[in-house]
C-alpha positions, 0 to 999 in steps of 0.5 A, a space after each residue: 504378860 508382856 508390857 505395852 510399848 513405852 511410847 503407848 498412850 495410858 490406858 483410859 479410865 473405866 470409871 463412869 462420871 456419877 450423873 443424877 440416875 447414878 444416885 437414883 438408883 443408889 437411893 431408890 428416888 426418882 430422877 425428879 426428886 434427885 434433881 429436886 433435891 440437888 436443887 435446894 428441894 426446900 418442899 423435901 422431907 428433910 430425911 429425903 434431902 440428906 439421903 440425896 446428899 449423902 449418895 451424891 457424895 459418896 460417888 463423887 457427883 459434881 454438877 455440869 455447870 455448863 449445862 445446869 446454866 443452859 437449862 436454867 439460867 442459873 450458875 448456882 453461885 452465889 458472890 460476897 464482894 467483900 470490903 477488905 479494908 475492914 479493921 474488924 478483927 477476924 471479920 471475913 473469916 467469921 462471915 465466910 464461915 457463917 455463909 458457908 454454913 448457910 449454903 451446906 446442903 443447898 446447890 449453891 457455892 460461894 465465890 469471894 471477892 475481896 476489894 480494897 476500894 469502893 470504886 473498884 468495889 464497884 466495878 466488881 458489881 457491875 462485872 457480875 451483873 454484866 456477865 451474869 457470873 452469880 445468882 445473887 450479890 451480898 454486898 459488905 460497908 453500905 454509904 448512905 447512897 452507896 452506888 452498889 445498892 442503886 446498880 443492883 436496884 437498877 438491875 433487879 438483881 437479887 441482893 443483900 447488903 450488910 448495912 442500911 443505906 438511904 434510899 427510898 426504895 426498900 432493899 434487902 439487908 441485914 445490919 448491926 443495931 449501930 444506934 442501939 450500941 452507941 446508946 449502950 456505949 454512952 450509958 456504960 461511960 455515964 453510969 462508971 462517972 464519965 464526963 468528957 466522952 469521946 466517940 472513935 472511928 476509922 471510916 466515915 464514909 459508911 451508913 453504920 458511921 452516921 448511924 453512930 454519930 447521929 446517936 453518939 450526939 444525941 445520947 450524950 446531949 441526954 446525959 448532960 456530958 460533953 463528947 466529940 468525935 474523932 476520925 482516924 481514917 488517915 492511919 492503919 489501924 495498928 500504925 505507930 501513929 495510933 500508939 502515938 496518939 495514945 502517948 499525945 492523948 495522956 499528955 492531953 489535960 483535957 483529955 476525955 475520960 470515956 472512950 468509945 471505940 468501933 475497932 480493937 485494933 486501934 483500941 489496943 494501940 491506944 491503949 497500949 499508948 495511954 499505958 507507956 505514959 501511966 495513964 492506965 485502963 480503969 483507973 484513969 481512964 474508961 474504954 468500950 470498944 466493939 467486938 468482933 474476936 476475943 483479942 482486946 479482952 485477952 491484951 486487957 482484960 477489963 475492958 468493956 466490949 460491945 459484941 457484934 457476932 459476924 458469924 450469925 450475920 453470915 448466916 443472916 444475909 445468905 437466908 436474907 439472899 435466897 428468900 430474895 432469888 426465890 422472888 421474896 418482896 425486898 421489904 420483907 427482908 430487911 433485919 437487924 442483929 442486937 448487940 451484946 454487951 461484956 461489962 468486965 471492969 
């Protein structure tokens, strides 16, 4: 058989894009209840639901996007603009994870946006309310009167945040139980017979901060101990200043004797700066940190951890996030996470 001229355009696919009556006619269902279905078909049987989904990954079926935001309005996509400044270890991988987990099954996708400043954090809230580029917003780090939360409000836009603020009109969030921690915190310090507390922080400028602070104050008032508060913001987390601090604070003759820490990584460099000067973790002085990963415990191993799972809080703020696009009342989705304590030493 002769070959075709080396100049002639390739041949062109005979395979057919897989469209909503390609999976009818592979499940038997009709088009309503495919396109139902691909829609998130929450009314489904959920047998139903996951025959759709199988048949639509077997021929490869991918939404026109275009056209579905044509029809409906709606883009399917759903946007975390996420704080990447945050010191919690593994932070966005677990709540990626966890929306991702919770998106599986519906129409919706997930776009990142990873911002290292509020203002620019901002700016990418106001980008996608503009352009109408998702369907709803999880926000990350609330303040008190955080511009996102009164943007969105503003907009009626649906959303959720990851942390409380205090505006009066009610919003949808869910949150770590902050007071609950630092209550749980000062209680442990208190009970293995610490007097000079010392609560630590890396970011003042957020709701969880105050939420801390208020309750640091008032817990150790209670207990009849002294405690201060400590701002480190000025440093990266794992900086030479961090360790160093450790290093000044063991030469410190009043230095407290129970600490509470909101990061490991600047636990462990404090720690690891206490330890180069023999000022060891248990014997001389007391540590609670929060949690996010398994790294603290494994640098030290005794350490008291507070644990704040941001995987299930992912999971938490997308269900928040689609009861909401689906016309919920804000005030009905509003949630808290309870921390879980690790007392090892």
């Amino acid at each position: 058989m002769p070959k075709p001229p080396a100049d002639s355009p390739a041949p062109r696919s005979t395979a057919k894009r897989a469209t909503l009556k390609t999976i009818s006619e592979i499940t038997g269902l009709s088009l309503s209840t495919v396109s139902l279905s691909l829609r998130g078909g929450a009314s489904l049987k959920e047998e139903t639901r996951r025959k759709v989904a199988e048949a639509a990954a077997l021929v490869g079926y991918i939404p026109d996007r275009a056209g579905v935001r044509l029809r409906t309005g709606k883009t399917n996509v759903i946007a975390l603009v996420l704080d990447g400044a945050d010191e919690a270890i593994d932070f966005a991988s677990h709540m990626i994870r966890g929306i991702g987990e919770a998106i599986a099954g519906t129409r919706y996708h997930l776009t990142v946006i990873p911002e290292f400043d509020r203002l620019a954090s901002q700016e990418s809230v106001r980008y996608i309310l503009e352009n109408r580029t998702a369907d709803g917003v999880i926000i990350t780090h609330t303040g008190l009167r955080d511009r996102r939360v009164q943007m969105l409000m503003d907009a009626d836009f649906p959303f959720v945040s990851h942390g409380r603020t205090e505006f009066f009109t009610p919003h949808p969030f869910h949150d770590f139980h902050a007071e609950a921690f630092a209550e749980m915190a000062v209680e442990r310090l208190v009970a293995k017979g610490c007097k000079r507390l010392m609560l630590t922080v890396g970011d003042d400028t957020t709701t969880n901060f105050h939420n801390i602070e208020r309750t640091f104050s008032r817990a150790v008032q209670k207990a009849g101990v002294t405690g201060r508060v400590l701002v480190q913001k000025n440093y990266r987390p794992a900086a030479p200043e961090v360790r160093q601090f450790g290093r000044d604070l063991a030469a410190d003759p009043n230095r407290p004797d129970g600490v509470i820490y909101d990061s490991e990584i600047r636990a462990i460099s404090v720690l690891l700066g206490l330890a180069d000067c023999g000022v060891l973790l248990g014997r001389d002085i007391q540590f609670v940190c929060k949690q996010t990963s398994d790294m603290l415990s494994t640098v030290f191993p005794t350490a008291d951890t507070i644990e704040e799972d941001v995987y299930t809080a992912g999971l938490e703020l997308t269900r928040l996030l689609l009861r909401r696009i689906a016309g919920e009342p804000a005030e009905q989705l509003q949630t808290l996470s309870e921390p879980v304590a690790h007392w090892r030493s």
